[in-house]
N, C-alpha and C positions, 0 to 999 in steps of 0.2 A: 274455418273457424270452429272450434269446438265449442260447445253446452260451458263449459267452464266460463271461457271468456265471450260470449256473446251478451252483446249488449242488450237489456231487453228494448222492444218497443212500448215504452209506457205511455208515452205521449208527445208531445212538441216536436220538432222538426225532423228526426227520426221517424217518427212515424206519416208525419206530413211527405217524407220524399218517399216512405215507401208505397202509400197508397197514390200516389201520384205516379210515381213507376208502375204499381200492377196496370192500373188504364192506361199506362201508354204499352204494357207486357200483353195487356189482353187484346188491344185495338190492331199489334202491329208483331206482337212477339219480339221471344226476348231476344233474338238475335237483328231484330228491326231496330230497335233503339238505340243508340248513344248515349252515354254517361253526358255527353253534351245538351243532348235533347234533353234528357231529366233534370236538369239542372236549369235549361232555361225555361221548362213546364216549372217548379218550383220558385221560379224568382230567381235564380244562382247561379252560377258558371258552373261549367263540367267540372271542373278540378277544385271547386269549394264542394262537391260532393264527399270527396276524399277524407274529408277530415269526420265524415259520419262514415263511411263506409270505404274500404280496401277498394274495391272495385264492383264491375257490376255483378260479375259472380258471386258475389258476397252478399251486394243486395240484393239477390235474388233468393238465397240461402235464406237471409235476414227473415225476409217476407212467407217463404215457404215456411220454414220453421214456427215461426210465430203464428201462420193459422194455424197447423199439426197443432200447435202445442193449446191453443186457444177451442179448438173443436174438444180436444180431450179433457180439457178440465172443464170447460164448462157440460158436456155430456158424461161426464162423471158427477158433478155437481147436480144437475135433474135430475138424474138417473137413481142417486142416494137420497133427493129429494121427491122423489116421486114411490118410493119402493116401499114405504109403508101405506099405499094405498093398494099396492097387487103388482103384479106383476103385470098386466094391460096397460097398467097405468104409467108403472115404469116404459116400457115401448112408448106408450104414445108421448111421452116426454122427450125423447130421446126423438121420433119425428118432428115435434116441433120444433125441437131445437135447431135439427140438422135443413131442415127447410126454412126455418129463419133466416138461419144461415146464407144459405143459398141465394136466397130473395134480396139479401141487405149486402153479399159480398160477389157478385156476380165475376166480376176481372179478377179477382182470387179463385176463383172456382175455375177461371178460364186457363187462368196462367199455371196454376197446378196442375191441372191433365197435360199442357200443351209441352212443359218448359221443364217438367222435374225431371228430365234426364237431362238440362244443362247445368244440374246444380253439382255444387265438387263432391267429392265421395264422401267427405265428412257428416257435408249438410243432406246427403242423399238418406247416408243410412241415418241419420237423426228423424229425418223426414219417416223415413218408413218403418224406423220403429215406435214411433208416436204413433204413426197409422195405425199399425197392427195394434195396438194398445187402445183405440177407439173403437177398432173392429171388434176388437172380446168382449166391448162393454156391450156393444152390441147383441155378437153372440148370447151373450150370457143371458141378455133378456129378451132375448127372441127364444129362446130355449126355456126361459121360466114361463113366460105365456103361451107358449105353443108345443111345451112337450117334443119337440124336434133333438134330431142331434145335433150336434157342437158341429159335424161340415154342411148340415144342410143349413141351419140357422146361418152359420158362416158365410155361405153362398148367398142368401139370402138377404146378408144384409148390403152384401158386395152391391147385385140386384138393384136395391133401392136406392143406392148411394146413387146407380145411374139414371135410376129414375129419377130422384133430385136434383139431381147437379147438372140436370139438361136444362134445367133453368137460364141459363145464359142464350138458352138457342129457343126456348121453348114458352117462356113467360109470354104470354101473349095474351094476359090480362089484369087488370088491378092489384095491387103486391096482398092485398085481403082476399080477394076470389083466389088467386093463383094457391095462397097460403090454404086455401080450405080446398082444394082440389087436392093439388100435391099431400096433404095429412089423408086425406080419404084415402086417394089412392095409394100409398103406402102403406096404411093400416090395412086395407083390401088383401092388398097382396103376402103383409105381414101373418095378419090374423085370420083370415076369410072373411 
């Protein structure tokens, strides 16, 4: 499915089957599940999924997509919103965000490391070019606060993403303490 015709996920049962599919994507993977199983997690037969989504490869697209796409504007959003206080300020926006993130979308976080190589080629390179597109906002303000170059800021924000996103494996405290760790340590590693 291309960017043209993809349906967004704005809200109602669209998005109800896809976040009900990431937790069964993240508990079991995507090749664990059935279009069947999703549909009886949901309320629905496997083949009244159909008429929201082509098949599971598509929900899968669906869902990758739509975080890519929701990481990048709302971390463009802080980002533009926080940059007329400095350039620190801009970073540390841009950590809270991306460990909000993390903390509130855990089976999105799981199923995207585990699963974006079962997505079709369309939704692939969609997928990683929205990535890359989050990563330079990154860069960019890793380099205005830290005076770094564009590959070590680069690397660096690579770095963090994995410090973050181990949340899934690593949260082993209250979603507020974990939230004030993860920021410290990010900005630590970000800023010195």
């Amino acid at each position: 499915m291309t960017e043209s015709t993809r349906v967004p996920l704005v809200g109602g049962r669209r998005r109800q089957i896809v976040e009900v599919a990431a937790g069964l994507f993240a508990e079991r993977g995507f090749h664990g599940v059935s279009m069947h199983e999703i549909g009886e997690a949901v309320g629905t037969s496997g083949p009244a999924l159909y008429k929201h989504f082509a098949g599971k490869e598509a929900l899968l697209g669906a869902m990758l997509v739509d975080i890519s796409e929701r990481l990048l504007a709302e971390g463009r959003r802080r980002a533009e919103e926080a940059r007329p206080e400095g350039p620190r300020a801009e970073l540390a926006a841009l950590i809270r965000w991306h460990v909000e993130f993390a903390l509130t979308e855990p089976a999105l976080i799981t199923v995207q490391f585990r699963d974006l190589a079962s997505l079709g080629v369309d939704d692939r390179a969609t997928v990683r070019r929205l990535q890359r597109r989050y990563v330079e906002i990154w860069t960019a303000a890793i380099q205005a606060a830290t005076g770094t170059d564009a590959a070590h800021a680069r690397s660096s924000a690579h770095a963090v993403f994995g410090l973050i996103n181990s949340t899934p494996h690593s949260a082993r405290l209250d979603t507020t303490e974990m939230a004030t760790l993860l920021e410290r340590m990010a900005g630590a590693a970000l800023m010195g």
